[in-house]
C-alpha positions in Angstrom: 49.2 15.8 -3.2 49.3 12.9 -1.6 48.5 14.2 1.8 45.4 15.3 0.1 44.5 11.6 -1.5 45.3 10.6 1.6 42.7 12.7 3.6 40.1 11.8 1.0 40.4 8.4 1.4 40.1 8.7 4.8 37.2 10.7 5.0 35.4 8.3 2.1 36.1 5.7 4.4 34.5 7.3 7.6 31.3 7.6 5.7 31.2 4.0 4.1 31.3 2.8 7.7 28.8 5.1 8.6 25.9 4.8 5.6 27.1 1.3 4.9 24.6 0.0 7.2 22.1 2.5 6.4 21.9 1.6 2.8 21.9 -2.1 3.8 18.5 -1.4 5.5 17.4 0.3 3.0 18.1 -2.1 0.4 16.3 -4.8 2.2 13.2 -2.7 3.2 12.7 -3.4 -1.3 13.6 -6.9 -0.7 10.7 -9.2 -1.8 12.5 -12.6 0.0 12.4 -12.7 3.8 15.7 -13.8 4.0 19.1 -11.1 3.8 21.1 -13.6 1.9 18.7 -13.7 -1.2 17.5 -11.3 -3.5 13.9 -11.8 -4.3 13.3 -8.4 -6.6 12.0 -5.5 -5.5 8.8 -4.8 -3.8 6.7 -2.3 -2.0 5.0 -5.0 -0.3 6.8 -4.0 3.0 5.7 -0.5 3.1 1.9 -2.4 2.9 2.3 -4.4 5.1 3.5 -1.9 7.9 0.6 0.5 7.6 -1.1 -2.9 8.5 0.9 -3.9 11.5 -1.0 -2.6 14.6 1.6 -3.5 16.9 4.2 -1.6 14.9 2.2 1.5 14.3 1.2 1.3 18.2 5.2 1.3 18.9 5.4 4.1 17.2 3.1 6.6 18.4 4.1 5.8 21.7 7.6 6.4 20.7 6.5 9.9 18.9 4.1 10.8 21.6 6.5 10.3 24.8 9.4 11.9 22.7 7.0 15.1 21.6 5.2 15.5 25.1 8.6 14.8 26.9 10.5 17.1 24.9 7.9 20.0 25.2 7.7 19.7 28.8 11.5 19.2 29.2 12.0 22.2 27.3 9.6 24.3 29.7 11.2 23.1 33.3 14.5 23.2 31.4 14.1 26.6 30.4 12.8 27.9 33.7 16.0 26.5 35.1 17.8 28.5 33.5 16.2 31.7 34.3 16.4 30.7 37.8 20.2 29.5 38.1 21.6 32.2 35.7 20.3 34.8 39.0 22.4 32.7 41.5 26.0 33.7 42.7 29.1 31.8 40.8 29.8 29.7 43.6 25.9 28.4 43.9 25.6 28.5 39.4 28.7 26.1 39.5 27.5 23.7 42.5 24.3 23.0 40.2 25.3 22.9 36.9 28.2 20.5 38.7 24.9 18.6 39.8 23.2 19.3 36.3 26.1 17.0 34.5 25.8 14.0 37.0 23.0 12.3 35.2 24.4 12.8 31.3 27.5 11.3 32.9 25.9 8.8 34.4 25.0 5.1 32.7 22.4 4.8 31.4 21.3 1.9 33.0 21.8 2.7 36.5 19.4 5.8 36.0 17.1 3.1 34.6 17.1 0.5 37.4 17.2 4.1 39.8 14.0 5.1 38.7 12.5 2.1 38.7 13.4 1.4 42.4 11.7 5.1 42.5 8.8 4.2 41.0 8.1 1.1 42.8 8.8 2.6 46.3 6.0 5.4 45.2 4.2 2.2 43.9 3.2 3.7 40.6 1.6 1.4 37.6 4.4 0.9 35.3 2.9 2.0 32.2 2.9 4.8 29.7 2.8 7.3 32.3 6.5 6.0 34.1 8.2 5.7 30.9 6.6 9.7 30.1 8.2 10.6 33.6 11.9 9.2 33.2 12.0 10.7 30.1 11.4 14.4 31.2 14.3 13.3 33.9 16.7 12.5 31.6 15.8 15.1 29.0 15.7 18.3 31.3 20.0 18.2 31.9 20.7 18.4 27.8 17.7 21.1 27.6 19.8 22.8 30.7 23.0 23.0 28.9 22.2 24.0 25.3 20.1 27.3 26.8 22.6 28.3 29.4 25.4 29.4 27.2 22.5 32.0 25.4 21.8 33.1 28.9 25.1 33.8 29.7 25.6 36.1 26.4 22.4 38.2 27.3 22.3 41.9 27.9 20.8 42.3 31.5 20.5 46.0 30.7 18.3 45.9 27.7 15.1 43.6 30.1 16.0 46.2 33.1 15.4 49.2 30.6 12.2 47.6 29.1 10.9 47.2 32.8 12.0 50.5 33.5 9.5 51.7 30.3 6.7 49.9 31.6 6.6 46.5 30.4 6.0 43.5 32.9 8.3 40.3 33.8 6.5 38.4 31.8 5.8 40.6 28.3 9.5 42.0 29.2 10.8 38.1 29.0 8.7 36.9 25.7 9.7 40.7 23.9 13.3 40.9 24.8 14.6 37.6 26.3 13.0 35.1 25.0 13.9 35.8 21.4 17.6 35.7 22.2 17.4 32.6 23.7 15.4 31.1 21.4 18.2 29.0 19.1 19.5 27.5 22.5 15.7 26.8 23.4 15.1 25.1 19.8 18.6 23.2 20.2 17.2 21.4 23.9 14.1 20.9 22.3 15.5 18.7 19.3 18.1 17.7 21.5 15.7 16.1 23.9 13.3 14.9 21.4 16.3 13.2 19.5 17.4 11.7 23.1 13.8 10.0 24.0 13.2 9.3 20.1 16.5 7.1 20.9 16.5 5.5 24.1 16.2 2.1 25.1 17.8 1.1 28.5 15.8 3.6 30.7 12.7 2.8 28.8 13.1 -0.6 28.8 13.4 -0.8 32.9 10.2 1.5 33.3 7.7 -0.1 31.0 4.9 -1.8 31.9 3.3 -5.2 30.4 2.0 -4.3 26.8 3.6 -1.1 26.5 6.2 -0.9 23.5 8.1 1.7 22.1 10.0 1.1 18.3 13.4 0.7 20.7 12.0 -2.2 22.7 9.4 -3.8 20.2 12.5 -4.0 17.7 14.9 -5.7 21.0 11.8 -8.1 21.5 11.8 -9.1 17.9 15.5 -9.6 17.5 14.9 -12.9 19.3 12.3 -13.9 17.5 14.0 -12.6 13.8 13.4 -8.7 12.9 10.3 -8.6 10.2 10.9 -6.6 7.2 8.5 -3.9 8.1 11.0 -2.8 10.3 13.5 -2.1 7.5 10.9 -0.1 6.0 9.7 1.6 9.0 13.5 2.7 9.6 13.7 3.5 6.0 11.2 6.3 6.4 12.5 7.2 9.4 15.9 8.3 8.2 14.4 9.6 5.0 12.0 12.2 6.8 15.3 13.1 9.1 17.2 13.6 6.0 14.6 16.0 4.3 14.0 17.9 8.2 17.8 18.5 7.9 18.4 19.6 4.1 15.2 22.2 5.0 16.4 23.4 8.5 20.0 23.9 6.4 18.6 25.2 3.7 16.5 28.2 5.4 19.5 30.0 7.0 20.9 30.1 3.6 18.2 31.2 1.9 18.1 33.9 4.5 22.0 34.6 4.5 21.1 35.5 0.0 18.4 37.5 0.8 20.8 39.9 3.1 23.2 40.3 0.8 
C-alpha cells in the first residue's frame, strides 16, 4: 500500500514538473497586466493582438512552411533510402546506417556552424532557402530510422509474386510495399516535422538578415522582454497538439471496437 502511494506520488510529481510550466504560459497568455508578477484579470486581448502582429505571424509561417516542405521532402529521400540500403549486403546495411546515426549523435551546433561553412564555401544567400536545406539534412537520419525497422519485417516473397503476376516496380511498390511501410513512413514524417517545428541552433547559424522563425524571433525577444502574444501564440500551439493527439489516439480505438 504504501509502495503504491509511493509510486503515485511520484508519478504526480513527474507531471507537475512537466505541465507546471505549461499552465504558467497559459495562464499568462489571459493576463491583462504586462508584467508576470501581477494579475491584471483576464483578457483576450492577447489573442487580438497576435492576429495583428506581422512579424509574429511572418515567424510562423516560415516556421510551418520549412517544417511542412522539409518534412515532405525528408520523408521522400528518406524513404528511398531505405529501399535502396535494405538491398545491400549486412556488412555494407551496417557501415551506413553506422553513418546514418553520426549526425543525430552529433551536436547540434557543430552541424550548424558545418553547414554554414558549407554554405558559405558554395556562396549561397543565406536566406529561407539555407535554412529549408539544413533542415532536409538533419531531418532525413530520423526519417531513415523509423522506416527501416518496417523494411526489415517485409515479406520479399509477396512484391516478387506480384511481379511475377504482371504488376510493375512501381504499381508492385505503392500495392504491396508501400502499405506496410506506411506507419514507419507516417512516424519519419511527424518525426521530422516535430524536429524542424523545434529547432533553433542549426536554424539560427543558417539564417539570413530578416528571416525569423518562432525559435529565433522568441531568442531575439528574450533580450528585449518576451511580449504576451507569445504566451498566446504558444498557447494555441500546445492546444492544437493536444487535440492532433487525443484524435490520432482516438481513431485506432475506435477502430480496435469496430473489430470486435
Amino acid at each position: 500500500m504504501i509502495r503504491n502511494a509511493a509510486r503515485k506520488i511520484y508519478v504526480s510529481l513527474i507531471f507537475i514538473f512537466l505541465y507546471a510550466p505549461i499552465v504558467t504560459l497559459m495562464v499568462l497568455s489571459f493576463n491583462a497586466s504586462k508584467t508576470r508578477a501581477k494579475w491584471g484579470g483576464f483578457t483576450l486581448k492577447w489573442y487580438g493582438a497576435l492576429f495583428k502582429n506581422n512579424d509574429i505571424m511572418q515567424a510562423l509561417f516560415n516556421t510551418l512552411a520549412i517544417a511542412l516542405i522539409a518534412s515532405v521532402v525528408a520523408t521522400v529521400v528518406g524513404t528511398a533510402s531505405c529501399i535502396a540500403i535494405i538491398t545491400m549486403k549486412k556488412r555494407s546495411r551496417n557501415i551506413i546506417m553506422g553513418i546514418t546515426n553520426i549526425p543525430m549523435l552529433n551536436a547540434d551546433i557543430v552541424t550548424g556552424i558545418s553547414l554554414m561553412l558549407l554554405f558559405i564555401s558554395l556562396g549561397l544567400r543565406f536566406g529561407f532557402g539555407t535554412i529549408l536545406l539544413s533542415h532536409i539534412t538533419f531531418c532525413i537520419p530520423y526519417v531513415i530510422l523509423s522506416v527501416m525497422p518496417r523494411m526489415k519485417q517485409l515479406n520479399k516473397s509477396t512484391y516478387e509474386a506480384a511481379l511475377d503476376l504482371g504488376a510493375g516496380p512501381v504499381y508492385g511498390f505503392f500495392k504491396v510495399v508501400f502499405p506496410d511501410i506506411l506507419p514507419g513512413v507516417l512516424s519519419g514524417f511527424l518525426m521530422a516535422f516535430t524536429m524542424s517545428l523545434d529547432d533553433f541552433i542549426i536554424t539560427h547559424f543558417t539564417k539570413g538578415a530578416g528571416v525569423d522563425t518562432l525559435s529565433t524571433k522568441i531568442y531575439t525577444e528574450v533580450k528585449k522582454g518576451i511580449k504576451p502574444e507569445m504566451y498566446a501564440l504558444s498557447t494555441l500551439i500546445f492546444i492544437t497538439v493536444l487535440i492532433l493527439l487525443l484524435l490520432v489516439n482516438r481513431a485506432p480505438a475506435e477502430k480496435k471496437q469496430k473489430e470486435h
